[in-house]
C-alpha positions as CSV (number, residue, x, y, z in Angstrom):
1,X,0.0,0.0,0.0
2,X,1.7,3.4,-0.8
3,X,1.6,5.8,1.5
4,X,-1.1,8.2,0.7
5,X,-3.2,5.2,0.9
6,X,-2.0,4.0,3.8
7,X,-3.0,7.8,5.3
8,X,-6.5,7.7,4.0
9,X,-7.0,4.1,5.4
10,X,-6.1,5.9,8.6
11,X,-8.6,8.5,8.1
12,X,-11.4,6.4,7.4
13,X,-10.6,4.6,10.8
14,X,-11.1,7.6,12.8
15,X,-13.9,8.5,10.9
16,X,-15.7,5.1,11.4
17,X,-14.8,4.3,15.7
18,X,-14.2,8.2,16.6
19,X,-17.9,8.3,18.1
20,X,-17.9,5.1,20.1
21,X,-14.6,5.6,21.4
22,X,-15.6,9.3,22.6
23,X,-18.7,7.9,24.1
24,X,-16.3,5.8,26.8
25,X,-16.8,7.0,30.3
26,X,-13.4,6.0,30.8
27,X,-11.7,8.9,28.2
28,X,-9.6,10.7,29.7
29,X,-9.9,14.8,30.1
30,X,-6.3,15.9,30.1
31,X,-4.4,13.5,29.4
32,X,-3.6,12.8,25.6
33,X,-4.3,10.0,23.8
34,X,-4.8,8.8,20.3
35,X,-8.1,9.4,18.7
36,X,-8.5,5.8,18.3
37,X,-6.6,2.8,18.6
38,X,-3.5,2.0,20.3
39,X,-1.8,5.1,21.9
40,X,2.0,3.9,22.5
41,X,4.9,5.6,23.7
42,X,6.7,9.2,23.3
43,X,8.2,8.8,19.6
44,X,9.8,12.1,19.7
45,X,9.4,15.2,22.2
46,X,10.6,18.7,20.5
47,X,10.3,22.3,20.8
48,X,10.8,24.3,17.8
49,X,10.1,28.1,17.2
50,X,8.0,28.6,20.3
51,X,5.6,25.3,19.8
52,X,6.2,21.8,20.7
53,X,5.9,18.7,18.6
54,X,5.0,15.4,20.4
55,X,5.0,12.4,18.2
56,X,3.7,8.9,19.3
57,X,3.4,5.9,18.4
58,X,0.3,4.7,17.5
59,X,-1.9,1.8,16.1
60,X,-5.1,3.6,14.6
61,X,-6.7,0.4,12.9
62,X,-7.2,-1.8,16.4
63,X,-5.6,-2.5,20.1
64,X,-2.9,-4.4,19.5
65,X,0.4,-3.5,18.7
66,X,0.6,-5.2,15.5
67,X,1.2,-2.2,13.3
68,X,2.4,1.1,14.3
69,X,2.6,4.6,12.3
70,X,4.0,8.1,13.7
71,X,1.1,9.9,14.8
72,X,1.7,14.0,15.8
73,X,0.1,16.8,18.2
74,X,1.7,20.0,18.2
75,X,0.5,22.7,21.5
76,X,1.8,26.0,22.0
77,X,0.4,26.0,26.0
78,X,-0.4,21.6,26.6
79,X,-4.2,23.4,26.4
80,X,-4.6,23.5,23.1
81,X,-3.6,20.7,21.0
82,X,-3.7,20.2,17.3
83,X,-3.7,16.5,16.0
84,X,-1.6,16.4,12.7
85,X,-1.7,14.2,9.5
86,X,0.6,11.2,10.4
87,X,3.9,11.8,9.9
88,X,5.3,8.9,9.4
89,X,3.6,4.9,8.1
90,X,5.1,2.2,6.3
91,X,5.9,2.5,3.3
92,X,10.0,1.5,2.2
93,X,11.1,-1.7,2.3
94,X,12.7,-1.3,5.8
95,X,9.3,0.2,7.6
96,X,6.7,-1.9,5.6
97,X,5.6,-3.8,8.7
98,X,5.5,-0.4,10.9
99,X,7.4,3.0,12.0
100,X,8.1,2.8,15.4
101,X,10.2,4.4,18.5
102,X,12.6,7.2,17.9
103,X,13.3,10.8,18.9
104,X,13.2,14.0,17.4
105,X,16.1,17.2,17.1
106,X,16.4,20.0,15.3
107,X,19.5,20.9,13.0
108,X,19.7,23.9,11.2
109,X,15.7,24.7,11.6
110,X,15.1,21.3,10.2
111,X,13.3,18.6,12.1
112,X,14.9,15.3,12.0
113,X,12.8,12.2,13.2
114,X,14.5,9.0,14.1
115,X,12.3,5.6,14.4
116,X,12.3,1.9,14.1
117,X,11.6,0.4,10.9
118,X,9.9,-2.9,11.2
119,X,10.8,-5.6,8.5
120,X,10.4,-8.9,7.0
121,X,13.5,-10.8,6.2
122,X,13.1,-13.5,3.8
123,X,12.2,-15.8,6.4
124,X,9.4,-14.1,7.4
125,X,10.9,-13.2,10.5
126,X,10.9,-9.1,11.9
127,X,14.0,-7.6,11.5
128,X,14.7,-4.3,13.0
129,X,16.5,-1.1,11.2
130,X,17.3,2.7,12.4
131,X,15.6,5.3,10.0
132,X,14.9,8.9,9.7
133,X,12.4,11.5,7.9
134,X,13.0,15.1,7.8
135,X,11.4,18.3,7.7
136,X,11.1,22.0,7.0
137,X,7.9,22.6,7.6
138,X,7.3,20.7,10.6
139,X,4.3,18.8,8.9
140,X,5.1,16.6,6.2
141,X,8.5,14.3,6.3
142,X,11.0,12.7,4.3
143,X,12.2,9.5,4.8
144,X,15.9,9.3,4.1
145,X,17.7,5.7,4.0
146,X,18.5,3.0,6.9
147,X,21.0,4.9,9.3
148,X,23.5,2.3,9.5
149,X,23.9,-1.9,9.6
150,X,22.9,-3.8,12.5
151,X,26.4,-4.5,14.5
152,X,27.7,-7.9,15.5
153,X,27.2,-9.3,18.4
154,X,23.6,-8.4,18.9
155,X,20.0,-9.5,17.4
156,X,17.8,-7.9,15.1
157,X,16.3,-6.3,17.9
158,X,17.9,-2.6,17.3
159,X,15.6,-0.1,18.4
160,X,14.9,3.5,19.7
161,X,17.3,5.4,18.4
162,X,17.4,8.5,20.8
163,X,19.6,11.5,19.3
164,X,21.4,14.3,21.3
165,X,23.7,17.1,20.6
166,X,27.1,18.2,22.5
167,X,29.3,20.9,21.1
168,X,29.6,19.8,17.7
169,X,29.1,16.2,17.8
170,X,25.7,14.5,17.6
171,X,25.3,11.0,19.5
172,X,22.7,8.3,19.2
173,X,21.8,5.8,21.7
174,X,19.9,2.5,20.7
175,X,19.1,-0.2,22.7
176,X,19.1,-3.8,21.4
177,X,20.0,-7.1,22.8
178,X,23.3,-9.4,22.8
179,X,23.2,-12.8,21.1
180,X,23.3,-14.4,24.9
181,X,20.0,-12.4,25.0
182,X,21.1,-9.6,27.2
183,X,20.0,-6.1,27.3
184,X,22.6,-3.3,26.0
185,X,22.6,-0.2,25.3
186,X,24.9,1.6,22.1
187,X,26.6,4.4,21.2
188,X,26.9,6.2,18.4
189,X,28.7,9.5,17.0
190,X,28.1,11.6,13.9
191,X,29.3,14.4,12.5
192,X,26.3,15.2,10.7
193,X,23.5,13.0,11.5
194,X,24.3,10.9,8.5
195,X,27.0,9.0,9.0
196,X,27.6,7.2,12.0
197,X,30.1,5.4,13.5
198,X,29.6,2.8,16.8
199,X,32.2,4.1,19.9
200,X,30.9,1.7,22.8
201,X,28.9,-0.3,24.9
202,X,27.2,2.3,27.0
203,X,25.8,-0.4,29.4
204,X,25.0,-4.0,29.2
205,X,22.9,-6.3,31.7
206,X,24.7,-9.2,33.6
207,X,22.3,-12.0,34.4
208,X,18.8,-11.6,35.4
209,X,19.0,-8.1,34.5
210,X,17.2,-7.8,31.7
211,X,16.9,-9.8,28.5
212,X,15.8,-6.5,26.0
213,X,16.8,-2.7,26.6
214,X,14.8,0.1,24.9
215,X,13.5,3.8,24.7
216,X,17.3,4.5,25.6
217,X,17.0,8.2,26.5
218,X,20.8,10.0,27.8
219,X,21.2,13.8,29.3
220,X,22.6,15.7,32.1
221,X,20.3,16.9,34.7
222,X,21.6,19.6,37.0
223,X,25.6,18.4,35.9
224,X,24.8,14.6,36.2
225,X,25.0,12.4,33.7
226,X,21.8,10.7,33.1
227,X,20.8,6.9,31.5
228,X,16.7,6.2,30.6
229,X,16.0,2.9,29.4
230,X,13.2,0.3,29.8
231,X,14.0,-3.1,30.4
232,X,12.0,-6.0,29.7
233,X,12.7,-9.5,32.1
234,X,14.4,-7.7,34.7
235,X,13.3,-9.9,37.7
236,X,11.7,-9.0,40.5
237,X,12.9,-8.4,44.1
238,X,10.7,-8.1,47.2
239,X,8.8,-5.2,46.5
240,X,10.7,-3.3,43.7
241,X,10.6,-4.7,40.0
242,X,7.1,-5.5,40.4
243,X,5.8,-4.5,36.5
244,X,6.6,-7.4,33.6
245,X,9.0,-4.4,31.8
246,X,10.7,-2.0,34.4
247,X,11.6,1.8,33.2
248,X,14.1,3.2,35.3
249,X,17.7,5.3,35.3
250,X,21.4,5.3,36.3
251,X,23.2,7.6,36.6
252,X,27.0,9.2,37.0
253,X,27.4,7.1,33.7
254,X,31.6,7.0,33.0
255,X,33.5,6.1,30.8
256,X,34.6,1.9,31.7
257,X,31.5,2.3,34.4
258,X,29.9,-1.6,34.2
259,X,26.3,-1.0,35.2
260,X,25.5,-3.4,37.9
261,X,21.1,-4.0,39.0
262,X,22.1,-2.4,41.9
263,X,22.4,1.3,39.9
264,X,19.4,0.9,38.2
265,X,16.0,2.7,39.9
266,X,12.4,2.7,39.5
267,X,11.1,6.0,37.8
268,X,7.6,5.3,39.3
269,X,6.2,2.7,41.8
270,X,3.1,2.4,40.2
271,X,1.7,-0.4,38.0
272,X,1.3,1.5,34.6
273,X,4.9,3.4,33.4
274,X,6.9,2.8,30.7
275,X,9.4,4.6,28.0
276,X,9.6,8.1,29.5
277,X,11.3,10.1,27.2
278,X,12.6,13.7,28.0
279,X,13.2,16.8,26.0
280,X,14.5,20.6,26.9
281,X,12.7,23.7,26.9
282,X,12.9,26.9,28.5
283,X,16.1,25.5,30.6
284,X,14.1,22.7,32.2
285,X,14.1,19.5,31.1
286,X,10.7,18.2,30.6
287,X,9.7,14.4,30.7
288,X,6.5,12.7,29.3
289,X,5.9,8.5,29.5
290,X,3.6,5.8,28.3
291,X,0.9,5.2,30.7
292,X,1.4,1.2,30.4
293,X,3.6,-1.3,30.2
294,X,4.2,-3.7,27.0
295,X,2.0,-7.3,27.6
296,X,0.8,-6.0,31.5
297,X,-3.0,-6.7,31.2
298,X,-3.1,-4.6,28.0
299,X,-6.0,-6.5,26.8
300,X,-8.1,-6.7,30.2
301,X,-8.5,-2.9,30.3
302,X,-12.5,-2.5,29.5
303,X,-11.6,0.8,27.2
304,X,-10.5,-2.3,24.4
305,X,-14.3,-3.0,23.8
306,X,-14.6,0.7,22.4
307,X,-11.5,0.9,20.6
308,X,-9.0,2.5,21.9
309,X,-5.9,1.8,24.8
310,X,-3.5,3.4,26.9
311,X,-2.6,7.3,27.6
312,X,0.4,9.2,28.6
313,X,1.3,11.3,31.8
314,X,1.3,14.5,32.1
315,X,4.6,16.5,31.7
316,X,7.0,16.1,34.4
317,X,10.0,18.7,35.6
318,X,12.8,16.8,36.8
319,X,15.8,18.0,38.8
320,X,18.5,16.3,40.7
321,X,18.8,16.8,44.3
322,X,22.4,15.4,44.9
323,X,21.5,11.9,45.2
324,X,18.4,11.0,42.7
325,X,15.7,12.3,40.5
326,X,12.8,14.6,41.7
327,X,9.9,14.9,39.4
328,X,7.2,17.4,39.6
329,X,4.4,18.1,38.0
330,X,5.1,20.9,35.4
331,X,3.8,24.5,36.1
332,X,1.9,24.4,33.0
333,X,-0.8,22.0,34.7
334,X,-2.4,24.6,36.5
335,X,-4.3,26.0,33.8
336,X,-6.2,23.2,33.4
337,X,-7.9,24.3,36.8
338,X,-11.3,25.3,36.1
339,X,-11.3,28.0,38.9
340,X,-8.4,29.3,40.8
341,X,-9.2,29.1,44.2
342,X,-9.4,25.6,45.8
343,X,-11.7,23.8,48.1
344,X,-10.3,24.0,51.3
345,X,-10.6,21.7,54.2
346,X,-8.9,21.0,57.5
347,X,-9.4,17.3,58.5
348,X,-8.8,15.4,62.0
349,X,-9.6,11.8,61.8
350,X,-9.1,9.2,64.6
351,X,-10.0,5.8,64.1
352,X,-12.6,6.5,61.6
353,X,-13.0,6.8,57.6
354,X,-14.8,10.0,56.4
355,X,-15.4,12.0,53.5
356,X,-14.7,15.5,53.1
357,X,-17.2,17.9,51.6
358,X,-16.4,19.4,48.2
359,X,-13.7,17.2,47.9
360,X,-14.6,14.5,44.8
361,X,-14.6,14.5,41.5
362,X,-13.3,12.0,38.2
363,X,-10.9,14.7,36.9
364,X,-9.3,16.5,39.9
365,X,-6.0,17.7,41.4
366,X,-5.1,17.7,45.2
367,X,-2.7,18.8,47.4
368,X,-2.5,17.0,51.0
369,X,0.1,18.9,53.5
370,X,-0.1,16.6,57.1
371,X,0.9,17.8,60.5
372,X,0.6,14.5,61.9
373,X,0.4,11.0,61.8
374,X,-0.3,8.8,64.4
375,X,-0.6,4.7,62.9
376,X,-2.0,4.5,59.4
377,X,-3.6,6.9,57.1
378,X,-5.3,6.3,53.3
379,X,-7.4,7.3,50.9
380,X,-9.5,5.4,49.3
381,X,-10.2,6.4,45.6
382,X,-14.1,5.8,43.9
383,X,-14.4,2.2,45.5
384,X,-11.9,0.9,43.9
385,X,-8.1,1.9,44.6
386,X,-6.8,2.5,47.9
387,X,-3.3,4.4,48.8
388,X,-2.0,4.3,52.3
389,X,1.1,4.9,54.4
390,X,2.0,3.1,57.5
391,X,4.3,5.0,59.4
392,X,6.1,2.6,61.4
393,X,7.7,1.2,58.3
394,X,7.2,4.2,56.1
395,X,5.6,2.1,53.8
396,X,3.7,3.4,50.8
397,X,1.3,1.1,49.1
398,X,-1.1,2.1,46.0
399,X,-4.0,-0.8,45.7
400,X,-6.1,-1.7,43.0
401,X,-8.5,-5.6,42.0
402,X,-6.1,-7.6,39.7
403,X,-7.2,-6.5,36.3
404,X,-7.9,-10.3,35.4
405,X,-8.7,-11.7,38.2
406,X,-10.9,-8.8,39.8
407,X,-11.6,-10.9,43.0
408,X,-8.2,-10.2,43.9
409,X,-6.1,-7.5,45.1
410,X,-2.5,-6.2,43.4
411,X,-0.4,-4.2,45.3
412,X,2.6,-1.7,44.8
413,X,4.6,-0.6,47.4
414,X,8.1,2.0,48.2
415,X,9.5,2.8,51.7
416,X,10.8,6.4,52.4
417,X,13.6,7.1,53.3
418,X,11.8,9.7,55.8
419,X,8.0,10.5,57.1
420,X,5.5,11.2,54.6
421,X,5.1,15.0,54.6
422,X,2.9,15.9,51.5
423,X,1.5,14.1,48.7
424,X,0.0,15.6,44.8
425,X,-2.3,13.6,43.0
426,X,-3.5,14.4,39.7
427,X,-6.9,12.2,38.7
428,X,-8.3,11.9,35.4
429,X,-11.1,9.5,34.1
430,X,-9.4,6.3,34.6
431,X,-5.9,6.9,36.0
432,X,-3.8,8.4,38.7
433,X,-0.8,9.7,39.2
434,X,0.3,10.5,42.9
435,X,3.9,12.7,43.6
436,X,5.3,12.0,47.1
437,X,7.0,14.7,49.3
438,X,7.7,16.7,46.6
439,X,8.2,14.5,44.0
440,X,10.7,12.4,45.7
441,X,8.5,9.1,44.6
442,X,5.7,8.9,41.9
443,X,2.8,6.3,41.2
444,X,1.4,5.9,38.2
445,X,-1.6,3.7,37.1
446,X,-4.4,3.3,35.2
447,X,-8.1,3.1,37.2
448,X,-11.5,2.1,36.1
449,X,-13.9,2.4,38.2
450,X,-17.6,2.7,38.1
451,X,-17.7,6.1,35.9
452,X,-20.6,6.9,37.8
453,X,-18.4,7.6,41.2
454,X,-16.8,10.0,42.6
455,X,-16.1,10.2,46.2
456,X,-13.0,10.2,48.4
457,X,-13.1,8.8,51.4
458,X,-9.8,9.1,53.7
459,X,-9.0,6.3,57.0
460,X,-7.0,6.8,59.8
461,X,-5.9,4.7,63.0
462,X,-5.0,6.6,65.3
463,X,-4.9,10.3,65.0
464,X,-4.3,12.3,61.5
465,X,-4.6,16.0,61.0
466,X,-3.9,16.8,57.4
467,X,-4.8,19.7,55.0
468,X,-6.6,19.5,51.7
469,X,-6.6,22.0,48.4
470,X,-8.7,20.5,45.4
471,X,-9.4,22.0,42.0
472,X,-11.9,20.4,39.8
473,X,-9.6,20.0,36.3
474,X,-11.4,20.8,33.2
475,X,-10.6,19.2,29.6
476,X,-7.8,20.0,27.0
477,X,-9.1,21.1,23.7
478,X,-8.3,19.4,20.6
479,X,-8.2,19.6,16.9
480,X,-8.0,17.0,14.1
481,X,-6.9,16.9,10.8
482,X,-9.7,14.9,10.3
């Protein structure tokens, strides 16, 4: 199929499951996703004169991930959102089976988008291949020719490719996996962003740590060096590792540095986070990731039967406090607050559960500030997720029914390394994501609960007094090409 073809098939799916999968009670209201389909991860986060391109990967024609284009939003303000033509779909002989994760610069005002071509060797089998399209306009794109050859040593599993800029040297990272089916992540160097030329092995598991690395993502964060990648069969230990694919960090990456499981840790303690990818604007560096995690109960979330999966976060600051990464919510969130003063409430609760007046709603952001806890403390969340902390352990622990087995309870869990002092939660239709004393921890998960509730009810033994600010959250607005 050529590829205007291929774009008007795309079309015609919107146009033929847009209304049922709008209709959802579980859609979110300010959090993106893809019109229809399968929303996948940040393919590509870049600011260019003064408005920001976000490209994702994306499945339009069903829920699977069996063929993925480039799908593109631009926003000037993460308010208003404009949802472009595809920029990329298959179409050469190395992308005919899909287009999938990359990243996105800018040389010389031209946007450059790197992605995964997905193959068919002559045994039928998927082979994997580095691309990249260009453009002036910011709109439509080029494709240029495969990058480079697959290096030895490694499977066909090369994929990723993340693109960065220092002085005047441009690097690539990809991750892949060795032919003893471990995870590793390369380096590359270019003078140009044509030719390239392999200088290392930025790191590479051991055993047990990971049979696949991807959504490689390297920077330097208030002067420390920085590693994203996603790692899938990284095995799990007591209460960390917990997700079938882990997304996580090391950092003070040097030169001859072996990375050992030890360095690696958790982005987010919550059961749906995977491929965050970064980009800077502004000074700040900005992260966005894919709310879900590859073959985690994709196909037992209830939005499948209208057509359409997954969502991203919202945009995240991070910052490095000396020791690991803080995330916070970025500033830009507040104007999704429908009014700008809060509902207030003071709350003293011993040995009781209660709700607090005005304090509800399916798309909502609060701020919790305690003065004191005595035993346990929680909130429970529409019936149906619970999040508590149990001070004598400073143990954190988000709770949610098994997503195939809904009789049963899953847990996620994280100790602090100090008392819990504050906590931000950001609730849309069917997720939640919670920032811990400052964004020292983060949970992240998908919820779907009864769309008809939305009450809050909070539980304490012993004695709590606590503060809470909440602002109902209203929708992002969004236009289609279509």
């Amino acid at each position: 199929m050529k590829e205007e073809e291929f774009k008007k098939s795309v079309k015609k799916e919107i146009h033929k499951n847009r209304n049922e999968v709008e209709a959802d009670p579980h859609r979110q209201s300010y959090h993106l996703m893809a019109p229809v389909g399968l929303m996948g991860e940040p393919a590509g986060l870049v600011e260019r004169d003064g408005e920001y391109h976000l490209f994702f990967q994306w499945n339009p024609f069903d829920t699977g991930h069996s063929m993925k284009i480039r799908g593109h939003y631009r926003t000037v303000d993460f308010l208003h959102y404009t949802l472009e033509e595809p920029a990329l779909v298959p179409g050469e002989w190395y992308d005919a089976e899909g287009c999938s994760a990359g990243s996105a610069v800018i040389k010389d005002g031209v946007l450059h988008l790197f992605y995964t071509g997905y193959a068919k060797d002559k045994d039928g089998q998927i082979r994997e291949y580095p691309a990249v399209a260009v453009s002036e306009n910011g709109h439509s794109f080029e494709k240029q020719e495969v990058l480079l050859d697959l290096p030895e040593n490694v499977t066909s599993s090369f994929r990723s490719p993340n693109v960065w800029r220092e002085g005047d040297q441009w690097f690539m990272a990809a991750g892949s996996q060795t032919e003893g089916d471990r995870g590793v992540i390369l380096l590359y160097t270019s003078p140009d962003l044509k030719e390239w030329e392999v200088v290392k092995r930025l790191a590479e598991a051991g055993n047990q740590e990971g049979e696949m690395w991807e959504n490689p993502d390297y920077f330097t964060l208030d002067g420390e060096d920085i590693l994203f990648f996603s790692a899938r069969g990284l095995t799990s230990e007591d209460i960390h590792f917990r997700n079938a694919s882990q997304a996580g960090y090391i950092s003070g990456v040097t030169e001859g540095k072996r990375w050992r499981k030890e360095d690696f840790r958790e982005l987010d303690r919550g059961f749906e986070f995977y491929a965050p990818q970064t980009f800077e604007t502004g000074g700040r560096r900005l992260m966005i990731a894919w709310m879900g995690v590859p073959g985690q109960y994709e196909e037992s979330h209830p939005t499948v039967n209208s057509g359409w999966t997954h969502t991203w976060t919202i945009p995240r600051e991070l910052s490095w406090d000396g020791d690991k990464i803080i995330q916070r919510p970025f500033p830009e969130a507040r104007q999704w607050r429908k009014s700008r003063e809060p509902v207030e409430k003071k709350a003293e609760i011993t040995n009781d559960q209660q709700e607090l007046e005005g304090v509800n709603g399916r798309a909502a952001e609060l701020e919790i500030e305690f003065e004191s806890l005595e035993d346990m403390w929680a909130v429970e969340l529409f019936r149906e997720a619970s999040f508590s902390y149990k001070k004598s352990e400073n143990l954190l622990t988000l709770s949610r029914p098994h997503p195939e087995e809904p009789e049963m309870t899953e847990f996620r869990h994280v100790q602090l390394d100090g008392p819990l002092r504050n906590l931000h939660l950001f609730i849309d239709r069917s997720s939640l994501e919670i920032f811990v004393n400052g964004g020292e921890e983060v949970f992240t998960s998908r919820i779907f609960a009864d769309a008809a509730l939305s009450d809050l009810a909070f539980t304490s033994l012993g004695t709590s007094t606590f503060g809470v600010k909440m602002w109902e959250l209203g929708p992002v607005e969004i236009t289609s090409y279509v």
